[in-house]
C-alpha angles and dihedrals in degrees: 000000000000091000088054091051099044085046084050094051092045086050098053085050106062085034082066098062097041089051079043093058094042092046096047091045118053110317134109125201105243087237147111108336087000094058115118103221096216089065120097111257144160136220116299102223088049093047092042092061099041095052093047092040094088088054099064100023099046101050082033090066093041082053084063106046099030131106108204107104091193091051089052082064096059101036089062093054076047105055087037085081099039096053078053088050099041103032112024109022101052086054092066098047096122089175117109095200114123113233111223120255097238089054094051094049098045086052081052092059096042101060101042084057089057100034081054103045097040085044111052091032085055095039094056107001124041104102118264110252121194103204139008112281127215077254086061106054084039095050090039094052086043090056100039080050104040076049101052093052086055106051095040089051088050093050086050095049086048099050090055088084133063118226103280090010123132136195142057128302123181107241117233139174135059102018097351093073081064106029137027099218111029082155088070100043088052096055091050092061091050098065094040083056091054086048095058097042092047101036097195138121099253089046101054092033084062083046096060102030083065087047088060106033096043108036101069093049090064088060088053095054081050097058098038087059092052099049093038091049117044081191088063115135111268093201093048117116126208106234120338112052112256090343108068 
């Protein structure tokens, strides 16, 4: 099964650029302030969670049944983000807008791809290692940080709205008075973090699948704030302070 997951990570990979390009040149993900309402949907706290759900339960399982001390390491920081995605996240989406049903099933897969291939690589084949290494307490600080500033961009996108409120507010205080998307960023650091704590191919292929499907996005929701709100901050930046 190493092969398969090598061949998974590779694939994921080269997937990344491809989402990258299409994301970057011309497509929207049908999500969110880009979903077109006669499409069928379904709620967006349901679909959130079950979405999410394959990320946490399935490395959870290979946690169990696994026999790599060291994997166990990194599934736990694993599934750290994903109890915040499937049981806590979901719960404070205040938007009413359906997310459509294909969304929702390509995010399935995905993470069910991901959940699998994190998962078994980290249950039987992710290297032993005795003690924690300088890569460890730099990868570790990278993730809690890249952690914090998403989960502090998200509190703030969610306390824009009143309860039953609709509608669009530009975000402002702490990053977003530099950046349109630090929950992004945040996210993407994250992930970089993981990478350099586990140090092996699936890690830093999801690494750098987020980089490039999230990232333009990010210069989407840029541009969409600019264009929705004439008042918008000239000198903000969409997703790296005073760079991009």
């Amino acid at each position: 099964m190493r092969d398969i997951l090598l061949a998974m990570a590779w694939l994921m990979i080269i997937t990344g650029f491809g989402v990258f390009g299409a994301l970057r040149w011309g497509l929207n993900a049908g999500y969110g302030r880009y979903t077109n309402p006669i499409r069928i949907g379904i709620n967006p706290k349901l679909a959130w969670f079950i979405q999410e759900a394959p990320s946490f339960f399935i490395p959870f399982y290979f946690m169990v049944v696994g026999t790599s001390s060291s994997g166990h390491y990194l599934t736990r920081m694993f599934l750290l983000h994903y109890f915040n995605r499937v049981f806590i996240f979901p719960f404070s989406i205040r938007s009413t807008t359906c997310s459509p049903l294909y969304i929702m099933a390509s995010a399935v897969f995905f993470c069910t791809y991901n959940g699998f291939m994190q998962g078994a690589w980290n249950a039987y084949y992710q290297f032993e290692e005795k003690e924690l290494t300088v890569r460890h307490y730099i990868g570790s600080l990278i993730y809690f940080f890249g952690m914090y500033i998403n989960h502090t961009a998200d509190r703030i996108l969610f306390n824009l709205r009143a309860p039953g409120e609709t509608g669009y507010k530009i975000p402002t205080g702490w990053l977003y008075e530099h950046v349109s998307c630090p929950n992004y960023l945040g996210e993407i650091i994250e992930w970089i973090g993981y990478a350099i704590i586990a140090w092996n191919l699936p890690a830093l292929a999801f690494a750098i699948f987020t980089a490039a499907n999230i990232g333009p996005r990010a210069l989407s929701h840029h541009a969409w704030y600019k264009e929705k709100f004439p008042e918008y901050p000239a000198k903000r930046m969409a997703l790296i302070p005073y760079f991009l």
